[in-house]
Phi, psi and omega in degrees: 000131150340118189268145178228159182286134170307128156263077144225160198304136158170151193288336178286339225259322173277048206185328182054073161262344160328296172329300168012267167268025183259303192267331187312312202261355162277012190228278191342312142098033175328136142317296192222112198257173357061122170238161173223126183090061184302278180070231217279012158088032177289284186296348188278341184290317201293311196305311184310316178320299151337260178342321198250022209229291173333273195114028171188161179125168169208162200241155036352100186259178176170140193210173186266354197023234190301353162270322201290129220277320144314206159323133159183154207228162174280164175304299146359290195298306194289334179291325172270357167275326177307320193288343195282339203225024173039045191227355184295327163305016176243342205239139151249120150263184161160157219267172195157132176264131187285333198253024149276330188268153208263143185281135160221184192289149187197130159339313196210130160259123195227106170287149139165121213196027189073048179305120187227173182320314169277004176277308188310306211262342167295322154309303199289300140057238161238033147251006186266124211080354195263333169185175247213301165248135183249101158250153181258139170274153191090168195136307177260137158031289193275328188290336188291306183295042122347156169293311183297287158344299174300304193267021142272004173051060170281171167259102207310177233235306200297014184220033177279345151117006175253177200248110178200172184231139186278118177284349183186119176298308211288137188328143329289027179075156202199110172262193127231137159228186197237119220248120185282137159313000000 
């Protein structure tokens, strides 16, 4: 499949960071990637978008939907944004709290989950054997100075104390890092 910038709400979309993670998962080339933080199913289309180019793969998405006490969108909606873009058959969804959940192994790991420095390192974590690469929304500068960030005094990602290269600089940023054995 072609890459098209998704037009669905997300914060990655006026910036096309999809391509991103779009080219990130034509060169990993995953089997099996894992997301945390679905919302309206903006990075799992571009990634699936990769996945159907591949000709193989599958995405295990989870998000908390209509609990999560913030922004969040229903399962429905993100389910008809995949069907909208011939890519659902790359996608399992299902519900889950990431620091509930028993880890399990995947090619690739994709965070965005309100991330802030201690969410990253808490990640990096307990996801280490579990997969080789963790990329994250978030990473730069800019993202770390957000409004919420600040006026939740979060610890900004650039000082979690892990080691990762911003894979797209442009707002809100797209990182990796690579989780030592």
């Amino acid at each position: 499949m072609k890459y098209e910038n998704p037009d669905i709400e997300s914060s990655f979309e006026p910036n096309d960071l999809g391509k991103t993670l779009y080219d990130l998962v034509l060169d990993l080339k995953p089997k099996v990637i894992i997301e945390f933080g679905a919302l309206h199913g903006y990075s799992t289309v571009a990634m699936a978008m990769a996945l159907e180019k591949l000709g193989r793969g599958v995405i295990k998405s989870f998000d908390l939907w209509h609990d999560y006490p913030h922004k969040h969108a229903m399962k429905d909606d993100t389910i008809y944004n995949l069907k909208n873009y011939g890519v659902e058959e790359y996608v399992e969804f299902n519900y889950a709290d990431f620091w509930e959940w028993k880890p399990d192994k995947c090619d690739m790991f994709f965070l965005d989950i309100s991330n802030d420095g201690d969410i990253l390192a808490r990640a990096y974590d307990k996801l280490k054997g579990y997969t080789d690469y963790l990329v994250f929304e978030g990473g730069s500068k800019e993202r770390d100075e957000v409004k919420w960030m600040i006026d939740y005094k979060k610890k900004p990602i650039n000082e979690s104390g892990i080691e990762y290269d911003i894979l797209n600089p442009d707002f809100p940023s797209i990182s990796i890092c690579k989780l030592k054995k």
